[in-house]
N, C-alpha and C positions, 0 to 999 in steps of 0.2 A: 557538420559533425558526423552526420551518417556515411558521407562520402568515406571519410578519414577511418571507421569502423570497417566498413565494408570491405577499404584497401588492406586492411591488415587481420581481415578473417576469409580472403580470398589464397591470403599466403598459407594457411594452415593446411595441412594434407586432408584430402578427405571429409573438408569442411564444405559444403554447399549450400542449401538453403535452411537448416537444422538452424545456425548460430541466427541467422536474422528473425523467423520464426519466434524464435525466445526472447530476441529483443523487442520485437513487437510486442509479444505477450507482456513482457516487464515494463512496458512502456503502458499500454493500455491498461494494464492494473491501477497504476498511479493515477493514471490521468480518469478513471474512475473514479478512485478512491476522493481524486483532491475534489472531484462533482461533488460525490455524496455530502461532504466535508463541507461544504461550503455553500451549501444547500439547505443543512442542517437550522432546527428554529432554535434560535439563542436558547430559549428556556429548556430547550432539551441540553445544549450543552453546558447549562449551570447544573441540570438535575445528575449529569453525569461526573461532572466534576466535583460536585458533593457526597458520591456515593464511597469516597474512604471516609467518609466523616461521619458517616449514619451512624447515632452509637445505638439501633433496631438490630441491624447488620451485623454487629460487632457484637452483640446481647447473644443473639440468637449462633454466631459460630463457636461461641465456647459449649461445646459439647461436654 
């Protein structure tokens, strides 16, 4: 797949190593992210997926 990327950002004028660069970067963002994510202790991601349902949260932003 990267072969098939590379062929068709080697045709753009003026494009050299800039487009892979970004791809790399957008590629190790994810593949971070999916680390973090999966790493993550279950009770942390109940305590976050309850956090629209706090009605503490909901008390206190009516200003």
């Amino acid at each position: 797949m990267f072969k098939f990327i590379k062929q068709y950002a080697e045709k753009i004028d003026n494009a050299e190593i800039y487009p892979m660069i970004s791809l790399v970067i957008f590629f190790l963002f994810f593949v971070v992210l999916l680390v973090l994510v999966k790493k993550m202790r279950k009770d942390r991601v109940t305590e976050l997926s309850n956090i629209p349902f706090d009605k503490e949260e909901l008390s206190n932003s009516n200003l």
